[in-house]
N, C-alpha and C positions, 0 to 999 in steps of 0.2 A: 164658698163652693168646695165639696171637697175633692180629697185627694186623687188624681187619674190613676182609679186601681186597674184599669186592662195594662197602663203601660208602666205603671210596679209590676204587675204581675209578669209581663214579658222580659223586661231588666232582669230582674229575679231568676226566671225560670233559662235565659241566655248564658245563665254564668255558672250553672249546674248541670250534670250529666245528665243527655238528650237520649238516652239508652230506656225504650219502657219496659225491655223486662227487667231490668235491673230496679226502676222504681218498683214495677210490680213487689219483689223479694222484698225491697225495704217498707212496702206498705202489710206486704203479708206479716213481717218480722217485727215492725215497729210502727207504733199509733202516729201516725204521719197527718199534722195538720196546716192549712194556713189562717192566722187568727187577726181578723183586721178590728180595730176601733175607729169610729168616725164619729168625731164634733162637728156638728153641726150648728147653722147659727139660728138655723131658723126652724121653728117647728114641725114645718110641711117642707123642709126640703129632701130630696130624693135621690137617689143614684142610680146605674145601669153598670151592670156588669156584660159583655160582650158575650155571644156565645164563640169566639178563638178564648175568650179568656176561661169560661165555665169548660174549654174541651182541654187544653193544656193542664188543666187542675184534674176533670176528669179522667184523662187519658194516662194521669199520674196517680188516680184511686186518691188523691188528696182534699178531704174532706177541708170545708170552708167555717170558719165561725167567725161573727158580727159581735159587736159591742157599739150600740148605737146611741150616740147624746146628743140631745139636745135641752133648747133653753125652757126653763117654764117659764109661764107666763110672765111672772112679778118677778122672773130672776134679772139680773145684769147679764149682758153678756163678759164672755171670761175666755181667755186662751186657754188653748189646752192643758188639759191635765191629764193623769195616768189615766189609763184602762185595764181592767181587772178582766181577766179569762171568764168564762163560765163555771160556775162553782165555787168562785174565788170569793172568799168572806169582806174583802176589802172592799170601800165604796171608790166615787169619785167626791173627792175634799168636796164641800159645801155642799152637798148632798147624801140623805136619807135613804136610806129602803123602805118603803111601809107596805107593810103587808096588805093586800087589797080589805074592802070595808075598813081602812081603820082611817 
């Protein structure tokens, strides 16, 4: 199962200034994200993100990005391992990119 991202995200956002025009300034000033990866063990498993957790994020103009893994079919399951940004050249270890049709 994974991780309780409403209550990271509350932890998280408790321990930094509650001030939104100030987040405002720093979102207008600076590319402000929060970027989560989620292993998964199983192929249809799913998540919920709360809408307190999508207003805190919003209300902060802080855009969200995903990096979602899971297993294929013939793989083993495997602990985690790193997750790469969006854009990022890097894989995850014992996995491919293949470009679609190939």
């Amino acid at each position: 199962m994974p991780a309780n991202l409403d209550a990271q995200v509350v932890e998280l956002f408790n321990r930094v200034n509650k001030d939104l025009a100030l987040w405002e300034s720093l979102t207008r000033d600076y590319d402000v994200d929060l970027f989560c990866g989620f292993f998964m063990t199983e192929t249809d498993e799913g998540l919920e993100i709360s809408a307190e957790t999508m207003r805190i994020l919003s209300d902060r103009r802080i855009k969200v990005g995903f990096c979602i893994y899971a297993p294929l079919e013939d793989e083993p399951k495997v602990e985690q391992s790193g997750c790469t940004e969006p854009g990022d050249s890097a894989s995850v270890p014992g996995r491919e990119r293949v470009a679609p049709g190939q």
